[in-house]
N, C-alpha and C positions, 0 to 999 in steps of 0.2 A: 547708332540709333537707326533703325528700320521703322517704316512706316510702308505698308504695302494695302492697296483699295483692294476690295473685295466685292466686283461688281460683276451686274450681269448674269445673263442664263443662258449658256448653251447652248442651243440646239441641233440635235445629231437630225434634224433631220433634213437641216440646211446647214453642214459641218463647215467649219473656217479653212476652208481648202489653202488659202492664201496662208494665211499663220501656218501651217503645216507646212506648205513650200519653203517657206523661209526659214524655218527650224529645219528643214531638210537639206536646204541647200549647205546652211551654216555647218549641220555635221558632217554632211557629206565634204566638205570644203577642208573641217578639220581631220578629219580620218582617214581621207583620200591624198591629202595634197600636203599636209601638215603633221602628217605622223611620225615622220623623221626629220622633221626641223630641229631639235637638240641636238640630237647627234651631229647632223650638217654643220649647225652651228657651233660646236665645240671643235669639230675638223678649221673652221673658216678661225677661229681665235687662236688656237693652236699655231697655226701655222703664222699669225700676225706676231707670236714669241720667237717661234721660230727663224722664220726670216731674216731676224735682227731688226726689223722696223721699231718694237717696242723701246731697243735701244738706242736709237734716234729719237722716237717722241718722247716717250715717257720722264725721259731727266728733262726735257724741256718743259713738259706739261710742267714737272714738280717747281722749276725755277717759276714759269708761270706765274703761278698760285702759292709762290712763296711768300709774300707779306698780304694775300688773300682772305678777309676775315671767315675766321670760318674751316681753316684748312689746314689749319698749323698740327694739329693732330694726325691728319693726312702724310704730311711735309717729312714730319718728327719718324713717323713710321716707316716712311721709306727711307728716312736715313740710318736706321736702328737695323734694318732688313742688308741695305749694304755694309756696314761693319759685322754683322753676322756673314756674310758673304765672303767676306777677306778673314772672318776668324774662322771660318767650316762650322759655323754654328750649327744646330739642328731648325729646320724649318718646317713652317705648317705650309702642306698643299694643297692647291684648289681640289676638287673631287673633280674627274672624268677631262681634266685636260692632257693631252696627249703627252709632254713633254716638261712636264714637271713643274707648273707655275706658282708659285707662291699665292696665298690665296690674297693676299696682300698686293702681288702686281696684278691681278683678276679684280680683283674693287678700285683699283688705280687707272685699271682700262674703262670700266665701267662709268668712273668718276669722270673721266678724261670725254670720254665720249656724251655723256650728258652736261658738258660743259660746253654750252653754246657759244659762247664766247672764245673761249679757245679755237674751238674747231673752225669757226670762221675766219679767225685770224690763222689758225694751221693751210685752210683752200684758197686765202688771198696771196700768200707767203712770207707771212709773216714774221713766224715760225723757224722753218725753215726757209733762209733766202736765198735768190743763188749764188750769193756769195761765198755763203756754207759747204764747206767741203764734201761736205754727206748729201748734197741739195740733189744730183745725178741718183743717189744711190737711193735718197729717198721718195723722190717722185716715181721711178720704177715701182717698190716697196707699195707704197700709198695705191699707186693706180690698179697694182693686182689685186691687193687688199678690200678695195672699193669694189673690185670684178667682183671678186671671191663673192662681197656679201652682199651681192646683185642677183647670185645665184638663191638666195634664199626667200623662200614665199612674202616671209616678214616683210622685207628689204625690196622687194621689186614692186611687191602688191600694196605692203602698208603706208600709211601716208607718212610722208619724211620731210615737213615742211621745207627747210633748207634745200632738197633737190626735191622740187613740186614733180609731180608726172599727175596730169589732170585727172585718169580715169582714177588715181587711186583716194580722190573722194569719195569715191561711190565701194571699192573694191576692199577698203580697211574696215568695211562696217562687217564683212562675212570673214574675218580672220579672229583667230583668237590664240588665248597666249597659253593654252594649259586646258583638260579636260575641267577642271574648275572652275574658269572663265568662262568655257563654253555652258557648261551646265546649268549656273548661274544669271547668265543673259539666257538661256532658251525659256527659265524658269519663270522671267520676268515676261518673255514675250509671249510668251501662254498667258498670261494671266491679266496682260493690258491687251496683247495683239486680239484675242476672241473676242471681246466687248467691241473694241471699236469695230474689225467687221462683220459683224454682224447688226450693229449700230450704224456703218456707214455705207456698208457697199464693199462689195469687194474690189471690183476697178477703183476705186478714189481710197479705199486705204489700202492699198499694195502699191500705189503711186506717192500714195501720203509717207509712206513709211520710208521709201527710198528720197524722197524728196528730204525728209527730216532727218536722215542719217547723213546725204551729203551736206546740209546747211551744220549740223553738227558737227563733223568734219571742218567746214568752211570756218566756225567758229574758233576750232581749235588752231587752224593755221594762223589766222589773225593773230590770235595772243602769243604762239608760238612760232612763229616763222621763220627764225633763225635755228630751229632745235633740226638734229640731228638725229634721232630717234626716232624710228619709227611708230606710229600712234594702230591699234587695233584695237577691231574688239565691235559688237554689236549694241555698245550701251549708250553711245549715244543717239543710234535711231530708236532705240528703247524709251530714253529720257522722251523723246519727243511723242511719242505713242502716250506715255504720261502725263505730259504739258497740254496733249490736245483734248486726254481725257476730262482733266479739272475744267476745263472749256465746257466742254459740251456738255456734262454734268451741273454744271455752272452754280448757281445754289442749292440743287439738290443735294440731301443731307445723305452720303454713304456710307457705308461698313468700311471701318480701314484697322488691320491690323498695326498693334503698336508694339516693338521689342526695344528692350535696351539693355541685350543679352543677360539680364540677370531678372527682367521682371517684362513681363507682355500683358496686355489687354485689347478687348474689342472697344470700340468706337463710334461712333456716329460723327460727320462733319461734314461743313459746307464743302462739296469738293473743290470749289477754286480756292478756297483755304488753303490749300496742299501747294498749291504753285507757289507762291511766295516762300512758303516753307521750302519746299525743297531745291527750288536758287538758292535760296539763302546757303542753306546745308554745302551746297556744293560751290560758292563762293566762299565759304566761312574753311573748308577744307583745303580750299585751291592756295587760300595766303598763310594759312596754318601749316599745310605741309608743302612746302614752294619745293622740296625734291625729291616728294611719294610721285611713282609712276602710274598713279590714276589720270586717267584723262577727264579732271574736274570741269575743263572748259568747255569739253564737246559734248560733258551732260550738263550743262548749264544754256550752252546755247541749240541741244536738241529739245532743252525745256523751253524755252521761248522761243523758237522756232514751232515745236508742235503746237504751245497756247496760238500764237499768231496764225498759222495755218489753220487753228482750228476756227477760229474765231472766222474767219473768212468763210470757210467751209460752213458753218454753222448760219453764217446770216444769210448765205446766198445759194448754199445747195439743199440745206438738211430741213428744209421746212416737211417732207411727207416726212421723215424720219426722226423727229426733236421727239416724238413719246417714247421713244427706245429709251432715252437718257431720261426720263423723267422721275420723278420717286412713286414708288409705289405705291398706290396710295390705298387708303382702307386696313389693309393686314398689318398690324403694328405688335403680333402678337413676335415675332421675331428681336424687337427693341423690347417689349415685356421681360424675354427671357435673358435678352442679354444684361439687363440693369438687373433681374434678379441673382444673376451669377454675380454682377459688379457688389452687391451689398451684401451678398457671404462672403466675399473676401475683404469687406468692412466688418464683418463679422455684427451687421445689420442682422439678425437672422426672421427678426419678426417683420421687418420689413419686404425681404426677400422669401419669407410663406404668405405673404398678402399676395403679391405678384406670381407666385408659381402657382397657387391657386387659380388664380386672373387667369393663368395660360392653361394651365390645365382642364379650365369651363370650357376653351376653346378646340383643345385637342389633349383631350383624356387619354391619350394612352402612350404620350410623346413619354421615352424610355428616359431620355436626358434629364427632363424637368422632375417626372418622377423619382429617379435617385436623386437630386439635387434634395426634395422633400422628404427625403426615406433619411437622406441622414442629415438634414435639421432637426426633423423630430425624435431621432435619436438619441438626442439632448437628453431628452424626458424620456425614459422608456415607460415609466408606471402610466403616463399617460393615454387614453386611448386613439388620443391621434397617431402614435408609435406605429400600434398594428394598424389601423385604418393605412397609412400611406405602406405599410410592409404589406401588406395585402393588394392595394393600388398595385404597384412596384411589380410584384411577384404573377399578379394576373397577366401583368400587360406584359412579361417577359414571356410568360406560356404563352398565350396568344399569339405573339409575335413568333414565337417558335426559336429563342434567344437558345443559346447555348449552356448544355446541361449544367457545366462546368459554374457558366455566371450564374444561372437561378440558384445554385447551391451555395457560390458562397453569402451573395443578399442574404439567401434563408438562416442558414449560417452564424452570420453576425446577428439576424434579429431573434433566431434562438437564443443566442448567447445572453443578447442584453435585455431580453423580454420573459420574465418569467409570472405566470404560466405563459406559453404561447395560444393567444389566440386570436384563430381565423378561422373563418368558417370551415363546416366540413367539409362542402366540395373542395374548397381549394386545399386545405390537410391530403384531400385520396389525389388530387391527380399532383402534388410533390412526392406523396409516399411513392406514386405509381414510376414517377421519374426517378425517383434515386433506387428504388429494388433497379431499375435498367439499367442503372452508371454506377454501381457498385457505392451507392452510401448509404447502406444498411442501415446503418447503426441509426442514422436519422431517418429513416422510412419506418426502422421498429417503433421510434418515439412518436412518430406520427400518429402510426394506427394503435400503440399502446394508449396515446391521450384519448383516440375516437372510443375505444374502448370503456375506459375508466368512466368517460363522463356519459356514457352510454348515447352517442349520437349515433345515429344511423345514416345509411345512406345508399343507395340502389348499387355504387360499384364496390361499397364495401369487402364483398366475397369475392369477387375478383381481383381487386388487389390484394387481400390477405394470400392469395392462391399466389399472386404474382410473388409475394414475400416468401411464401413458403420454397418454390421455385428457385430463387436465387440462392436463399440460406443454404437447399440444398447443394445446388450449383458450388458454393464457396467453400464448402465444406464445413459445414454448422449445422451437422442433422439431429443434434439433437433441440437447437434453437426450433430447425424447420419442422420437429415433429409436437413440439407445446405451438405454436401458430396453426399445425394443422389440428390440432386438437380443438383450439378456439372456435377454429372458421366448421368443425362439426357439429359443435354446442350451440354454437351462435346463428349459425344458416344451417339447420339441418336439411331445408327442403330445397337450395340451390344447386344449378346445376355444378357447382367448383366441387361439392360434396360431393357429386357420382366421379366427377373426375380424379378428387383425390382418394377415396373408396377404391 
C-alpha cells in the first residue's frame, strides 16, 4: 500500500536549493563512490570461500541452528548439497561468484551473517574457541575477512550497529543499495523535501533533515544493536521529513495519493491522520517480516522523530511561517473535480455532470473536466447535450492549440456515435480547415459536404473549400479536387479563391 501527500507549490523563483544539494550529493555519492560496490563485493565473498574460512564457520553455523525453529529446511539443505558433494552430483551456482559457490552456501552466508546471535557468539569465541584446533587458523581467516569488507563503502560508511563508528549515523543516510533505491528515496525527497523548505527555511530544514536521519539511524541501532549488517539508505531521513510534514500541516485537510498496486485514488485528509497510519504501516511490517532487509525501525523512528522535531519547530520557530501549511482556502473547485472523477468511477454519472458543470461555471475551458463530460454524455448521443459538451470539448482543444492528432480522434468518436452531426458552422470550417492540413480528408469532405447540404454559410467557407481542393490535389485525388473546385465556382463565384483557382 502507498499513500504519498501531494502538497505545496514550487517556486522557481525561490528554487529549493537545499533539496537539490541533497539529491545531488546522494547521486554523486552513489555513482562516484558506489559504482563498483558488486563487483568489490563479490571479489570480498569470493575469497571468504576461498580461503577455507567458510569451511570453518559454515558447519558450525549449520550445528548452530540445528534444533533452531525455523531452520531445519536450511539444516536439511546443506546436508542434501554435501552428499551430492561426495556423489559428484550436478549443482546450481551462485551467478558472478569467482570460484564456484553453490548458491546454497551463498544464502547460508547470508543467513549466517544476519544471524545476530550467532555472530556475536562467533566475536566473543564462542564458536570457535581456542581450544579448537582451527582456532589459529581461523582468527587469521576472520580478521582479513573483517579487512577485506572494511574496504567496502557499505562496510566502513554504513551503520553496522554491532561495530558502532559514530560518524556513520549521519554518513548511512547518503549510501544506497542499487539504482532503485537510490531513485526511489530521491523520488520521495523531491516531493516532501520542497514543501518543507520552502515551508521552513532553508537553514532549519537542511539542519532538520540531517538531524532526523541520524535520530533514525539512532533508532535503528537501539532495536538493532547486536546486528551485523550493515543499515543504508536515505529513507529514514525521508520518513522524518514526513512525520514533521503531518505536524505542520496539522488538521489541514490534503491531497494524498492512495495505491494498492491494483487500484489508486485521490484524497483529501487530516494530514496528522497520516502519522499514525504510517507508524503503524511500518511497525505492522517490522514484526510481519522480522527477516525482510528493510530498515522498518529507522522509518518509524525518522517518523517520530520528524513529528517531535516538528512540533517544536512549529510552536517556537514557525509562527511568520504557519500560513505556508495552512489549507487553501476559497478555491474548492480542485475537491469539485476530484469527487466528480470519484463518482464516475461509481459509475454516479448524474451526480458527477452536476459537479463538472459546477467546475466548469468556474473554469470553462479546463480540457480534463471537459472530456470527463464529453464522454458521460456520450451515454445518450440522440441527446443534445451530446453535441453541446462535443462542441464545449472541441472548441476548447482549438483554442488551446491541442494536438491535431487529439482534436480528431474526440471528433472522431462523436461522428461516429452522433448522427447527424451537429455543431455549429464556425466550429464544422475551422476542423474541416485542420484536418485538409493533417491528411483526414475524408472527414474535412463530410464536413464541408454537411455545410453544404444544409446550405449554411459562412465568411471562411471559400477558403477552406480552396484548402480542400489543395490537399485532394496534393494526395493524389484530382478528380475529387476538381467536383470541390467546381462547387467553390458555383457557390462563391465572386471570391477571391475563384481568381486563384481560375
Amino acid at each position: 500500500m502507498l499513500i504519498i501527500p501531494i502538497v505545496g507549490n514550487i517556486s522557481w523563483r525561490h528554487p529549493p536549493y537545499v533539496t537539490l544539494l541533497f539529491i545531488l550529493i546522494n547521486c554523486s555519492v552513489f555513482f562516484l563512490f558506489q559504482s563498483g560496490e558488486d563487483h568489490k563485493m563479490i571479489e570480498v565473498y569470493s575469497q571468504y570461500f576461498d580461503s577455507g574460512l567458510s569451511d570453518i564457520e559454515v558447519p558450525r553455523y549449520i550445528s548452530f541452528i540445528e534444533n533452531k525453529e525455523g531452520a531445519s529446511e536450511l539444516v536439511s539443505e546443506y546436508h542434501n548439497l554435501k552428499d551430492q558433494e561426495d556423489a559428484d552430483a550436478p549443482e546450481e551456482y551462485a551467478h558472478g561468484m569467482d570460484n564456484g559457490q553453490t548458491l546454497l552456501e551463498v544464502q547460508i552466508l547470508m543467513a549466517m551473517e544476519n544471524d545476530s546471535d550467532f555472530m556475536n557468539a562467533l566475536y566473543r569465541g564462542s564458536i570457535v574457541p581456542e581450544t579448537d584446533d582451527a582456532y589459529g587458523k581461523w582468527k587469521t581467516l576472520r580478521a582479513e575477512f573483517d579487512n577485506n569488507k572494511e574496504s567496502l563503502i557499505t562496510y566502513r560508511f554504513g551503520l553496522v550497529p554491532a561495530r558502532i563508528k559514530p560518524y556513520s549515523f549521519l554518513t548511512c543516510i547518503f549510501l544506497h543499495g542499487g539504482f532503485g533505491h537510490l531513485f526511489g528515496n530521491m523520488i520521495f525527497l523531491w516531493i516532501v523535501g520542497c514543501v518543507l523548505e520552502m515551508g521552513c527555511g532553508r537553514l532549519i530544514y537542511g539542519i532538520g533533515y540531517l538531524v532526523v536521519g541520524c535520530c533514525a539511524s539512532l533508532f535503528f541501532f537501539l532495536v538493532h544493536s547486536s546486528s551485523h549488517v550493515p543499515m543504508i539508505g536515505a529513507s529514514g531521513a525521508i520518513s522524518g521529513l514526513m512525520g514533521a510534514l503531518t505536524v505542520f500541516y496539522g488538521i489541514s485537510r490534503i491531497k494524498v495519493f492512495f495505491s494498492t498496486g491494483f487500484y489508486f485514488d485521490y484524497f483529501r485528509i487530516p494530514a496528522i491522520a497520516l502519522l499514525p497510519f504510517w507508524i503503524g504501516t511500518e511497525l505492522f511490517q517490522y514484526f510481519r517480516s522480522a527477516d525482510d532487509q528493510v530498515a522498518y525501525m529507522a522509518h518509524a523512528g525518522g517518523l517520530a522523530s520528524g513529528a517531535l522535531l516538528g512540533m517544536m519547530a512549529k510552536t517556537f520557530i514557525f509562527q511568520s511561517r504557519k500560513t505556508y501549511f495552512a489549507e487553501a482556502p476559497g478555491d474548492t473547485s480542485a475537491v469539485m473535480l476530484e469527487e466528480a472523477v470519484s463518482r464516475i468511477g461509481k459509475l454516479d454519472y448524474a451526480g458527477a455532470r452536476a459537479l463538472l458543470m459546477n467546475y466548469l461555471a468556474l473554469k470553462p475551458d479546463n480540457i480534463e473536466a471537459l472530456g470527463h463530460l464529453f464522454n458521460i454524455d456520450k451515454h445518450h448521443p440522440k441527446e443534445t447535450e451530446f453535441s453541446e459538451s462535443a462542441r464545449r470539448l472541441l472548441s476548447a482543444l482549438l483554442k488551446n492549440r491541442a494536438d491535431a492528432e487529439k482534436i480528431w480522434k474526440f471528433y472522431a468518436e462523436y461522428e461516429k456515435i452522433s448522427r447527424p452531426v451537429r455543431l455549429p458552422a464556425d466550429l464544422q470550417i475551422r476542423l474541416a480547415s485542420l484536418f485538409c492540413d493533417n491528411d483526414h480528408l475524408q472527414d474535412a469532405e463530410k464536413l464541408i459536404t454537411l455545410l453544404i447540404q444544409t446550405e449554411q454559410t459562412h465568411p471562411n467557407m471559400p477558403t477552406t473549400l480552396m484548402r480542400l481542393v489543395k490537399a485532394l490535389d496534393k494526395s493524389g485525388a484530382p478528380e475529387k479536387a476538381a467536383s470541390y473546385r467546381k462547387i467553390l465556382l458555383e457557390k462563391f463565384p465572386m471570391s477571391p479563391e475563384v481568381r486563384l483557382a481560375g
